[in-house]
N, CA, C and O of each residue as an XYZ file, in Angstrom:
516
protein
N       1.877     -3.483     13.068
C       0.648     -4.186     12.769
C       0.143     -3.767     11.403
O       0.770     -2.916     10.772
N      -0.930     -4.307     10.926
C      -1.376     -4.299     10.115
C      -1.864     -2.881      9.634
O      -2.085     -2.067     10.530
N      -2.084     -2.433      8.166
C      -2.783     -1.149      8.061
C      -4.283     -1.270      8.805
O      -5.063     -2.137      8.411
N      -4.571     -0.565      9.654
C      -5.384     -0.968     10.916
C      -7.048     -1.128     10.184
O      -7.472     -0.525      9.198
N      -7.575     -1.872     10.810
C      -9.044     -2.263     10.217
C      -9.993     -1.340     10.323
O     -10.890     -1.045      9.533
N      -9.628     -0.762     11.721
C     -10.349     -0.356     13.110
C     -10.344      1.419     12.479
O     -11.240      2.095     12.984
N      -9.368      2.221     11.385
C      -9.460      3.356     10.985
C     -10.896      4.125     10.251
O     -11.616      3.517      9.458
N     -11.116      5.406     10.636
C     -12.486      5.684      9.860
C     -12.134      7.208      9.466
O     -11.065      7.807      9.358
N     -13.292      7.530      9.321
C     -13.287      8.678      8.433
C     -12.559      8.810      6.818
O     -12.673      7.985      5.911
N     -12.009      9.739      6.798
C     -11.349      9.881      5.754
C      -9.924      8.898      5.486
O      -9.133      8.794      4.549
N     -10.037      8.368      6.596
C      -8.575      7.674      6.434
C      -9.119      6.103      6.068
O      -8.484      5.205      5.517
N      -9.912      6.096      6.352
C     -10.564      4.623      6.119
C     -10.971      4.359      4.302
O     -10.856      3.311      3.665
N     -11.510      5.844      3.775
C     -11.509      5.609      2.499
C     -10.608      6.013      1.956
O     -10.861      5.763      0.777
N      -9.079      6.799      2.020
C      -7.948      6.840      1.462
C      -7.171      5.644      1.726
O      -6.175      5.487      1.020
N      -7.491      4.578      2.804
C      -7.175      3.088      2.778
C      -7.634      2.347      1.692
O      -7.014      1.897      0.728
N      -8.816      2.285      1.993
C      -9.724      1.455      1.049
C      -9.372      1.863     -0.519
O      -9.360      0.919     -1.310
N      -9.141      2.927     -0.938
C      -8.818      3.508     -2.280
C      -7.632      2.728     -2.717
O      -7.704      2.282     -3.862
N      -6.413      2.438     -1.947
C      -4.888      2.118     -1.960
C      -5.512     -0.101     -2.249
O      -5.541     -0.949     -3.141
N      -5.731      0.000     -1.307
C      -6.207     -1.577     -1.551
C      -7.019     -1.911     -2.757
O      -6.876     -2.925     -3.441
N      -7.991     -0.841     -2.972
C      -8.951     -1.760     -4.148
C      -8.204     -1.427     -5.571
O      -8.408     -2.156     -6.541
N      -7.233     -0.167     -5.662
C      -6.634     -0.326     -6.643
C      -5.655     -1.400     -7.089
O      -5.687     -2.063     -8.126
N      -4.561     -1.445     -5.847
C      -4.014     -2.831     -5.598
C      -4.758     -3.994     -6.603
O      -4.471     -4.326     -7.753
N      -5.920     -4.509     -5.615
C      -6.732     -5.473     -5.949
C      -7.265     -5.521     -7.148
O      -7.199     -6.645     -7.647
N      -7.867     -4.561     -7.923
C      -8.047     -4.269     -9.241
C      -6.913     -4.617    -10.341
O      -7.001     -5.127    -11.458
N      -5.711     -4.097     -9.519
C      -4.388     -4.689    -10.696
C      -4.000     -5.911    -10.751
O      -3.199     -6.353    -11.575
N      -4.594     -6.586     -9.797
C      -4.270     -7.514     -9.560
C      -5.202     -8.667    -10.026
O      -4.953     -9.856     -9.826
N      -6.414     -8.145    -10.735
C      -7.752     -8.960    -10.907
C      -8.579     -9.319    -10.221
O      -9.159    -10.398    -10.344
N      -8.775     -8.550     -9.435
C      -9.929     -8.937     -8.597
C     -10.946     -8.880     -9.114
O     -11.269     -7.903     -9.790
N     -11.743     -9.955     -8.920
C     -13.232     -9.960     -9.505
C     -14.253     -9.425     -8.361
O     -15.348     -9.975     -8.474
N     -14.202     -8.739     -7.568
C     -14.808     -8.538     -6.402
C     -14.967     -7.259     -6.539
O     -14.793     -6.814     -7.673
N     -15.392     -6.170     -5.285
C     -15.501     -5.000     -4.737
C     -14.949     -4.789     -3.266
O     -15.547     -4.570     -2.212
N     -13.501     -4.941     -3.580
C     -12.600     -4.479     -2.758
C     -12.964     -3.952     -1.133
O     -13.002     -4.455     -0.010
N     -13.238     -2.419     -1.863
C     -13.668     -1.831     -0.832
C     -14.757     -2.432      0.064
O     -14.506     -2.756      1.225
N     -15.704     -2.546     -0.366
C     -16.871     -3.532      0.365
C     -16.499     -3.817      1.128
O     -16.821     -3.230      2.162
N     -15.556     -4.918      1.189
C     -14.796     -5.959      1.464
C     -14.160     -5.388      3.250
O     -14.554     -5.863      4.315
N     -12.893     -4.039      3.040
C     -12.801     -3.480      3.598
C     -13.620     -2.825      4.657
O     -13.141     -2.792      5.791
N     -15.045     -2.186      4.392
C     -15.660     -1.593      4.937
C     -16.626     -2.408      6.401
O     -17.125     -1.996      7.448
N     -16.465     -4.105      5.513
C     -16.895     -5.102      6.300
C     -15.838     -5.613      7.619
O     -16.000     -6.687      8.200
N     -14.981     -4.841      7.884
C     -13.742     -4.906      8.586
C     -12.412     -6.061      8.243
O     -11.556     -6.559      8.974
N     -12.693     -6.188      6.871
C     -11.871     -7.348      6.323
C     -10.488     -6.248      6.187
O     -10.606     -5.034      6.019
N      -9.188     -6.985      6.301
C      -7.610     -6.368      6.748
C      -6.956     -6.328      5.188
O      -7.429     -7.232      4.500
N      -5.992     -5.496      4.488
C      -5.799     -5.389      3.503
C      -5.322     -6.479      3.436
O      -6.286     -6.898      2.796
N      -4.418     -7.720      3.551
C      -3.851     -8.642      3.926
C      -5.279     -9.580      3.383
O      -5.183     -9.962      2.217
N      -6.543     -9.967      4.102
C      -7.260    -10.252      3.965
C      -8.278    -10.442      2.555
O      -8.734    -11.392      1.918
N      -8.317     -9.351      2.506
C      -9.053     -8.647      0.833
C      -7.722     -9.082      0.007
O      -8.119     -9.589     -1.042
N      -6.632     -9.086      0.047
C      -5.461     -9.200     -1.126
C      -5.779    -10.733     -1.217
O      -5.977    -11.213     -2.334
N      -5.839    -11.521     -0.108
C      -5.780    -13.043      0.087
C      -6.966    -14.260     -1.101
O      -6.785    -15.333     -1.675
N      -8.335    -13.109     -0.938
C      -8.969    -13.568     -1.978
C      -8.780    -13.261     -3.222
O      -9.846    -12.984     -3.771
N      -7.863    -13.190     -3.910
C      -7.456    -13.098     -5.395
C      -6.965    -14.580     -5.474
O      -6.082    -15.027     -4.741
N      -7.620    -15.301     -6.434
C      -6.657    -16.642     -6.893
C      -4.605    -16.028     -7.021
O      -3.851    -15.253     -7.610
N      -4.651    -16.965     -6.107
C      -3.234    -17.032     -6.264
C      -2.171    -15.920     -6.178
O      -1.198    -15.810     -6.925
N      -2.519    -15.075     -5.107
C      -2.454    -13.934     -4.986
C      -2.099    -13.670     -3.007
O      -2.973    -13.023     -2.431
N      -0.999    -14.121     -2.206
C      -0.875    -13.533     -1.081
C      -0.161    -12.549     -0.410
O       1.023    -12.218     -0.346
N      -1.651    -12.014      0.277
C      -1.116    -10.709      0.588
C      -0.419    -10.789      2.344
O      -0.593    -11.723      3.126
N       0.563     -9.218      2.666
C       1.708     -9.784      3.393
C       1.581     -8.678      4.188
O       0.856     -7.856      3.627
N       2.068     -8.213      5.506
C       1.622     -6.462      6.294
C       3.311     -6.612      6.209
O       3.872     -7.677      6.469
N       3.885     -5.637      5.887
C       5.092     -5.438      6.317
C       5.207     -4.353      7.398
O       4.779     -3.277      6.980
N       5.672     -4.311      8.701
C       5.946     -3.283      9.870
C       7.140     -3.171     10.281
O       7.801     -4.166     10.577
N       7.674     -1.774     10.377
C       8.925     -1.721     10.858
C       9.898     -2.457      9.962
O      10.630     -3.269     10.528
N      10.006     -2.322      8.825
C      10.888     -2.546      7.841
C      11.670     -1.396      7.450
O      11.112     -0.326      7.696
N      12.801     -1.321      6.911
C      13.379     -0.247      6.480
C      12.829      0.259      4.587
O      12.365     -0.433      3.681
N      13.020      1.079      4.628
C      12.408      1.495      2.807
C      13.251      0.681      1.829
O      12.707      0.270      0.805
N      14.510      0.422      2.061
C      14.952     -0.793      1.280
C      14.651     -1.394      1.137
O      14.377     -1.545     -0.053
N      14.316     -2.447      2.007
C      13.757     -3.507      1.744
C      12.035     -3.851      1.479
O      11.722     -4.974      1.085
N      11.203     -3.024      1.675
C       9.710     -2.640      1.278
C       9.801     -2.517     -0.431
O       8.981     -2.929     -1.251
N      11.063     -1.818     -0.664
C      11.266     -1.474     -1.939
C      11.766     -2.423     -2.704
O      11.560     -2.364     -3.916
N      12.408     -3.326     -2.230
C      12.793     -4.957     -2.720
C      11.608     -5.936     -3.260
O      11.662     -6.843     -4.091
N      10.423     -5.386     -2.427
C       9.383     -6.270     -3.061
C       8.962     -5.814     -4.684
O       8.676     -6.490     -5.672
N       9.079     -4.226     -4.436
C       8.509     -3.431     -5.859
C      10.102     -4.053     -7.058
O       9.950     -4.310     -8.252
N      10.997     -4.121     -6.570
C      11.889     -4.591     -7.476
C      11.661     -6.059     -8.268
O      12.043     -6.352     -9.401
N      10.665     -7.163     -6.986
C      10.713     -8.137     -7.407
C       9.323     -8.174     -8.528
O       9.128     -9.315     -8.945
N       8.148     -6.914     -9.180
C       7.403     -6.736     -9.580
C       6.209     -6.223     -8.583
O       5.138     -5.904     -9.100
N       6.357     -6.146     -7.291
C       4.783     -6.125     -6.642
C       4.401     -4.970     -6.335
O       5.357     -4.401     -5.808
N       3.272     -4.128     -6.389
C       3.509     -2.978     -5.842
C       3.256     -2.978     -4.305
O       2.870     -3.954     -3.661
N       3.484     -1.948     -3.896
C       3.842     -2.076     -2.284
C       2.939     -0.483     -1.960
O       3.103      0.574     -2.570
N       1.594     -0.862     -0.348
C       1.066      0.063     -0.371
C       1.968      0.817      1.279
O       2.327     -0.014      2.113
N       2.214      2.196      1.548
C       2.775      2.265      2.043
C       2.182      3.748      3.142
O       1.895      4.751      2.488
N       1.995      3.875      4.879
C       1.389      4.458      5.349
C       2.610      5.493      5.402
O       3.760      5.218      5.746
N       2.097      6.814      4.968
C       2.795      8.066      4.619
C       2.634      9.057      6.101
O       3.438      9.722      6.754
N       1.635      8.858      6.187
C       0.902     10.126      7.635
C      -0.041      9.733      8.464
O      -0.358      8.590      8.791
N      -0.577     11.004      8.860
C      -1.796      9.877      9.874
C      -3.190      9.363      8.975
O      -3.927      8.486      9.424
N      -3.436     10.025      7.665
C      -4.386      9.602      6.974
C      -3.895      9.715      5.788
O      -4.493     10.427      4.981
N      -2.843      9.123      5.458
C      -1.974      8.919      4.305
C      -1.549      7.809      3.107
O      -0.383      7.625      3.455
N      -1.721      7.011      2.007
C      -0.817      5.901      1.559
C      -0.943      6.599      0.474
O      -1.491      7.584     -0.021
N      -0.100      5.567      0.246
C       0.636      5.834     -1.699
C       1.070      4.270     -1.962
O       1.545      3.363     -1.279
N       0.790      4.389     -2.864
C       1.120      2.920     -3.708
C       2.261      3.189     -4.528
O       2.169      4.135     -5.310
N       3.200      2.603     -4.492
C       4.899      2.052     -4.528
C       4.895      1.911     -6.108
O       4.657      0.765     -6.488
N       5.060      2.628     -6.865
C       5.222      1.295     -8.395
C       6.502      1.024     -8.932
O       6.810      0.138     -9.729
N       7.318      2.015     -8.327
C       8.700      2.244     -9.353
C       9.841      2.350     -8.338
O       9.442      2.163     -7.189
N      11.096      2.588     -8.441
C      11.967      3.280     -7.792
C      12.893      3.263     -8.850
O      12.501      2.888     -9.955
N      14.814      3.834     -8.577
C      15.457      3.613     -9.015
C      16.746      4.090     -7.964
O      16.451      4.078     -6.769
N      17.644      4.359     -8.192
C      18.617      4.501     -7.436
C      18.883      6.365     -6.514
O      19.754      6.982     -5.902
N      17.720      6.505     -6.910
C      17.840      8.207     -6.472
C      16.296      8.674     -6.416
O      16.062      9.850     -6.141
N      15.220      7.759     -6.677
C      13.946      8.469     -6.766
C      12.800      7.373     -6.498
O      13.270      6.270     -6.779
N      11.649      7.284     -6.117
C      10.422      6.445     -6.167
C       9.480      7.138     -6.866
O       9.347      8.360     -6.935
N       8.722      6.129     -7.471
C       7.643      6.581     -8.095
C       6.202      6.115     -7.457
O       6.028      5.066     -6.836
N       5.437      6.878     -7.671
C       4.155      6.405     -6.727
C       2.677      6.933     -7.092
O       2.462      7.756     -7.982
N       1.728      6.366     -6.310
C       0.401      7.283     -6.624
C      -0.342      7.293     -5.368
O      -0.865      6.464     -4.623
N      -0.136      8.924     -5.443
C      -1.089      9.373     -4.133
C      -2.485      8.604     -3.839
O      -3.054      8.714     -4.925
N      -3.139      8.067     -3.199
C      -4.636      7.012     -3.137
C      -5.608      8.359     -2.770
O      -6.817      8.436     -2.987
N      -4.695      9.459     -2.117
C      -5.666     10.525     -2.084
C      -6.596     10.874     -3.164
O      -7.825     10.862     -3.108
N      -5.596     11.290     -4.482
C      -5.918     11.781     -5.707
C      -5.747     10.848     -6.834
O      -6.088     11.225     -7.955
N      -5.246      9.645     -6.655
C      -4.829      9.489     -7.732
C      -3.751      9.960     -8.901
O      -3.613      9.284     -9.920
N      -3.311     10.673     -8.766
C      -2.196     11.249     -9.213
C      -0.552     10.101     -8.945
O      -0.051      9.519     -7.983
N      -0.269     10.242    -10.188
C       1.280      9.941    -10.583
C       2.354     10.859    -10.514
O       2.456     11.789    -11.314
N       3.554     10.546     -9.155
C       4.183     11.336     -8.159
C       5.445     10.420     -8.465
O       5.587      9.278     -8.902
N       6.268     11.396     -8.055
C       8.067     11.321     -8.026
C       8.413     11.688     -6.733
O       7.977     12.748     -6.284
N       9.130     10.972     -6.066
C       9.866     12.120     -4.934
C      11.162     11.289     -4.451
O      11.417     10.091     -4.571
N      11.771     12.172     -3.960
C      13.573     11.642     -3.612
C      13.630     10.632     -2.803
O      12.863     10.597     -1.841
N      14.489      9.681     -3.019
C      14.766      8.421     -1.925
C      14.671      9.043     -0.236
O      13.976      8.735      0.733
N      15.575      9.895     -0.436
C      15.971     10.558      1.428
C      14.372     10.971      1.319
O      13.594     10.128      1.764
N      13.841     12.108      0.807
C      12.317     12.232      1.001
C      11.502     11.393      1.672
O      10.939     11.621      2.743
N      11.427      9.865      0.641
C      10.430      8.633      0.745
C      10.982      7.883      1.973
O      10.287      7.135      2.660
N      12.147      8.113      2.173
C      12.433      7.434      3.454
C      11.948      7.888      5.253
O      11.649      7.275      6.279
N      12.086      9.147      4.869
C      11.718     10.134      5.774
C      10.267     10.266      5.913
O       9.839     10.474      7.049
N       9.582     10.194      5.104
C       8.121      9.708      4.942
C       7.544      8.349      5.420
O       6.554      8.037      6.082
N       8.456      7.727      4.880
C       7.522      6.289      5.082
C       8.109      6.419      6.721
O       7.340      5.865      7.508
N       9.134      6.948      7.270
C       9.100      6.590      8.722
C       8.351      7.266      9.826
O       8.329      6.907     11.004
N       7.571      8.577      9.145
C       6.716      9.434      9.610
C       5.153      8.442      9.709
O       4.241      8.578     10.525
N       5.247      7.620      8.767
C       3.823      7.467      8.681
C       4.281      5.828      9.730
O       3.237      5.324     10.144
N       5.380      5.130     10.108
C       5.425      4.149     10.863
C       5.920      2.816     10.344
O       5.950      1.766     10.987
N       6.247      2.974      9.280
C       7.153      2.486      8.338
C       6.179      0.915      8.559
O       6.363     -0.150      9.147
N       5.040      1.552      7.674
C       3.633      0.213      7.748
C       3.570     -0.207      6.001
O       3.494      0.716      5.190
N       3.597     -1.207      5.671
C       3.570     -1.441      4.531
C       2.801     -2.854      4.037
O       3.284     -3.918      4.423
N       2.024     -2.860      3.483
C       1.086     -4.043      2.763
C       1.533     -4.233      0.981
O       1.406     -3.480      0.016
N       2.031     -5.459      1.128
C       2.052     -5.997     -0.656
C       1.528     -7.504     -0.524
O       0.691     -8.093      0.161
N       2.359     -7.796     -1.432
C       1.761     -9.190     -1.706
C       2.932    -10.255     -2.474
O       3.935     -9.712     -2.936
N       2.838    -11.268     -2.559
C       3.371    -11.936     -3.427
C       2.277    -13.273     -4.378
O       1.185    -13.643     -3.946
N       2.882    -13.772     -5.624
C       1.954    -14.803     -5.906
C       2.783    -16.137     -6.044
O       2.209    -17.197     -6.292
């Protein structure tokens, strides 16, 4: 399912952080988060960008999550139980990413990111236009 609506605490604004950056790169003329906090679904909030749809990917393998970032999109991706990182890069041995915790620009090994993204439920939100 979807990155869940229904999450709070701290995990609700390390959600909301991953989406409104998303949405920000994407041009949003809005306030994202808001948006979110109003129980709107990342899927939802991505949807109002002109020309801009957003997609939940579940139970996908990291290949193919990573196929979207190949085709340009970034891809937000549930790491833990109060976890995402936003997708920007990969290559044949590494992903590149940014923690929504901190903000910070991160590297880590394919076997790593794979092993991760299946810890966190292999939940993933992008988009296409």
């Amino acid at each position: 399912y979807e990155i869940c609506a229904c999450l709070v605490g701290s995990e609700m604004c390390i959600r909301d952080s991953a989406v409104t950056t998303v949405c920000n790169y994407l041009g949003a003329d809005y306030n994202a988060a808001a948006y979110m906090e109003q129980g709107y679904t990342a899927v939802q909030t991505m949807n109002m960008i002109s020309g801009v749809h957003g997609i939940s990917l579940t139970g996908i393998t990291c290949e193919k999550a990573l196929s979207y970032v190949g085709e340009g999109s970034l891809v937000i991706a549930k790491t833990g139980e109060d976890e995402y990182i936003i997708i920007t890069a990969y290559n044949s041995s590494e992903i590149a990413y940014i923690e929504s915790s901190s903000g910070s620009v991160k590297t880590m090994s394919m076997n790593d990111a794979g092993k991760m993204f299946s810890q966190g439920g292999n939940i993933y939100v992008t988009y296409y236009k």
